[in-house]
VEXSE-409112 format. One record per residue (C-alpha): residue number from 1; y, z, x. Coordinates in pm, 1 decimal. Each point is the difference from the previous one (the first is absolute). Layout:
<pts>
<pt k="NUM" py="Y" pz="Z" px="X"/>
...
</pts>
This chain:
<pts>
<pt k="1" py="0.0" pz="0.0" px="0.0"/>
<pt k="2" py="331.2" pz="-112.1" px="93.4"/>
<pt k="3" py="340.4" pz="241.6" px="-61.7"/>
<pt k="4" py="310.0" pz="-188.3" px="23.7"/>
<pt k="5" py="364.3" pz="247.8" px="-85.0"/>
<pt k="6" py="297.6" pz="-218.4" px="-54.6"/>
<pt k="7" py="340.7" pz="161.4" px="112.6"/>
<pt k="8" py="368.5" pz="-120.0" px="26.4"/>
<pt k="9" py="56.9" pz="-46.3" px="-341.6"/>
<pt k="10" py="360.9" pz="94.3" px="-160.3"/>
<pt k="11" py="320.4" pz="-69.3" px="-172.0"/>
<pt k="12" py="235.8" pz="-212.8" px="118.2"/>
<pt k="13" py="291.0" pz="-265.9" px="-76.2"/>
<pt k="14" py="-5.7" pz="-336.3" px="-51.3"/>
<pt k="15" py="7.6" pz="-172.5" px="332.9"/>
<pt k="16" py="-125.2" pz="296.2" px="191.2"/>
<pt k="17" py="-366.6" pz="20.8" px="236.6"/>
<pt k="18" py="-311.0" pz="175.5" px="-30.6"/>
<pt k="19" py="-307.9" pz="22.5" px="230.1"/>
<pt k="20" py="-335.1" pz="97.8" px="-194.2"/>
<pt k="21" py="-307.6" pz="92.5" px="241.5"/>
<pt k="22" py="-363.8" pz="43.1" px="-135.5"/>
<pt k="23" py="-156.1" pz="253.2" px="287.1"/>
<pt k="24" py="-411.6" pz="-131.2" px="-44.6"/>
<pt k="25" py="-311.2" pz="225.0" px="53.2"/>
<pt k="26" py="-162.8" pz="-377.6" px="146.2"/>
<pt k="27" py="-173.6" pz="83.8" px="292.7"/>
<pt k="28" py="-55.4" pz="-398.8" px="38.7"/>
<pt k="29" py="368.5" pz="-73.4" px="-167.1"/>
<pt k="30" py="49.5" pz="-278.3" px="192.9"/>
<pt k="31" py="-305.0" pz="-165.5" px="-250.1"/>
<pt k="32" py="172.9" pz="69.2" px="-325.2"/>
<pt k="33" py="281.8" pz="-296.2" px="-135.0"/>
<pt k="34" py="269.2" pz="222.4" px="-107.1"/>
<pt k="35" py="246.6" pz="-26.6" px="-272.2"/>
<pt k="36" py="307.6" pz="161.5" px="-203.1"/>
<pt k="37" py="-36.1" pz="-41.3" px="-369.9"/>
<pt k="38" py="262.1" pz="155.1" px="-228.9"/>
<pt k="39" py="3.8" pz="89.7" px="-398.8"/>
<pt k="40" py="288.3" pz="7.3" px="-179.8"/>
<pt k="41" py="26.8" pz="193.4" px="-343.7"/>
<pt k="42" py="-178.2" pz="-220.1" px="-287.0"/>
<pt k="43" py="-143.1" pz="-255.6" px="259.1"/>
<pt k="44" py="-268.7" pz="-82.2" px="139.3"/>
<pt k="45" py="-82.5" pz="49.1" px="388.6"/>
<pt k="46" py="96.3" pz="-306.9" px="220.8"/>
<pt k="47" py="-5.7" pz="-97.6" px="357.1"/>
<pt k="48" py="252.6" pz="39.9" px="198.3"/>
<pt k="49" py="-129.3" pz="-39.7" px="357.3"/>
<pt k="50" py="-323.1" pz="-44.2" px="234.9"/>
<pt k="51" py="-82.2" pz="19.6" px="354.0"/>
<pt k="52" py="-306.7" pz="-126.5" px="97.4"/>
<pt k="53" py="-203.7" pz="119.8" px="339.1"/>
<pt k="54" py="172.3" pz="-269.7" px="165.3"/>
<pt k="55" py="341.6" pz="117.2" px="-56.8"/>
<pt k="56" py="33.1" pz="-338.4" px="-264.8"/>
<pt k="57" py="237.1" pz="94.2" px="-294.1"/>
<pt k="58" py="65.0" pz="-119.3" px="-326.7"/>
<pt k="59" py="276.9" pz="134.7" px="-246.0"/>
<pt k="60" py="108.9" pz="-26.7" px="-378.5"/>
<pt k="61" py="267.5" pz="-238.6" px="-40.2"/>
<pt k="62" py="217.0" pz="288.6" px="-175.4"/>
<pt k="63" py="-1.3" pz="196.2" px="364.1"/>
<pt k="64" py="27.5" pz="-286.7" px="275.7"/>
<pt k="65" py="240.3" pz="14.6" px="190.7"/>
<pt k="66" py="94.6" pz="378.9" px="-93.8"/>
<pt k="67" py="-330.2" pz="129.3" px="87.6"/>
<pt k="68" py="-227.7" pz="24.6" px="315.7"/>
<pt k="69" py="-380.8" pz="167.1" px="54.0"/>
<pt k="70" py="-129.7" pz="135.4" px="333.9"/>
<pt k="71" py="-276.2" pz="176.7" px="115.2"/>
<pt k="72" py="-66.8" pz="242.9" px="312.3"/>
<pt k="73" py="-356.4" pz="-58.5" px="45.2"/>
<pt k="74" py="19.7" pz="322.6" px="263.4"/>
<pt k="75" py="141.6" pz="235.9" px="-263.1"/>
<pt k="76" py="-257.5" pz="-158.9" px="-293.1"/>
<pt k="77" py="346.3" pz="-40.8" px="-202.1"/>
<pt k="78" py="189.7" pz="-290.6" px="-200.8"/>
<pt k="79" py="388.3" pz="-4.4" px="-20.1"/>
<pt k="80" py="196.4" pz="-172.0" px="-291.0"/>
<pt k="81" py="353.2" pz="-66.1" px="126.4"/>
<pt k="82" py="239.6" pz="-33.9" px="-312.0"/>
<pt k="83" py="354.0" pz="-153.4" px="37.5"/>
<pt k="84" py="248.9" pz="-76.6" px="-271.1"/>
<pt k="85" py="-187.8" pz="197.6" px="-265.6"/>
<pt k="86" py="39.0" pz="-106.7" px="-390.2"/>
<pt k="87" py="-2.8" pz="159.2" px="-246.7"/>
<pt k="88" py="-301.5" pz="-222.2" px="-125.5"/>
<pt k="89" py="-205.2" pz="152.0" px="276.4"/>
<pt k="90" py="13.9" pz="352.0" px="-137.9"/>
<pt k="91" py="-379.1" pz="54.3" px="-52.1"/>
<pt k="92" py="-280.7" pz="250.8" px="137.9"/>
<pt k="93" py="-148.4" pz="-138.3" px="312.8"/>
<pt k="94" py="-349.6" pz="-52.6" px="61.9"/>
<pt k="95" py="-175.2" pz="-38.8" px="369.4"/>
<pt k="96" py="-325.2" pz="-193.1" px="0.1"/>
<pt k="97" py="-288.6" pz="-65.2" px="249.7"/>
<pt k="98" py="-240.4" pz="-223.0" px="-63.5"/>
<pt k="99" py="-299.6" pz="-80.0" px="218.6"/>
<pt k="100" py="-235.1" pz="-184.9" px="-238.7"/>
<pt k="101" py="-159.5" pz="96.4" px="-192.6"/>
<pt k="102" py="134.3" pz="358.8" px="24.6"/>
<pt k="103" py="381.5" pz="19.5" px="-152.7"/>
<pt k="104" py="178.7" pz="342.1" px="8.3"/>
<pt k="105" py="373.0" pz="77.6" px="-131.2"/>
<pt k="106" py="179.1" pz="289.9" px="62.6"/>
<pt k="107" py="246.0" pz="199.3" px="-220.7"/>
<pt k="108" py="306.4" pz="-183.3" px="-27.0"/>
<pt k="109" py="382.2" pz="97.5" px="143.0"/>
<pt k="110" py="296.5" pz="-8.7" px="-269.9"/>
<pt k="111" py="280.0" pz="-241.4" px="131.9"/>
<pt k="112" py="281.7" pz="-29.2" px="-256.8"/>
<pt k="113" py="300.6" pz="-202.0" px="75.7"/>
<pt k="114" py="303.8" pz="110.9" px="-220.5"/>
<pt k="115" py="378.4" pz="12.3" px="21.0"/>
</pts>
């Protein structure tokens, strides 16, 4: 079993940054494709970004540009940098790893961005 804790999560302005990291238990984290997922009230779950074992990236189209994943292979953790926050990215934030077929999430930071 795989524990992932999400931190970095906040309030903020319109415009301003945020960093999430997802610390993982992963003894062989450099395996596992990670992502950042987020949830906002009355929707459903959505993608926002992967990283694959390679280090190749892929983003929503709502966050390119803005947003930017990285992973520290030495510290088994994934970063989400978030720049010139909207208010349309208020949502809880979800870190997943995924090394198939095994998936595990873990339990979501708050980021609300709010004048």
């Amino acid at each position: 079993q795989v524990q992932l804790v999400e931190s970095g999560g906040g309030l903020v302005q319109p415009g301003e940054s945020l960093r999430l990291s997802c610390a993982t238990s992963a003894s062989l984290f450099r395996f596992y494709i990670m992502g950042w997922y987020r949830q906002a009230p009355g929707k459903q779950r959505e993608l926002v970004t992967r990283i694959t074992t390679s280090g190749r990236t892929n983003y929503a189209d709502s966050v390119k540009g803005r947003f930017t994943i990285s992973r520290d292979n030495a510290k088994n953790t994934v970063y989400l940098q978030m720049n010139s926050l909207k208010p349309e990215d208020t949502a809880v934030y979800y870190c997943k790893a995924e090394n198939p077929p095994n998936a595990y999430w873990g339990q979501g930071t708050q980021v609300t961005v709010s004048s």
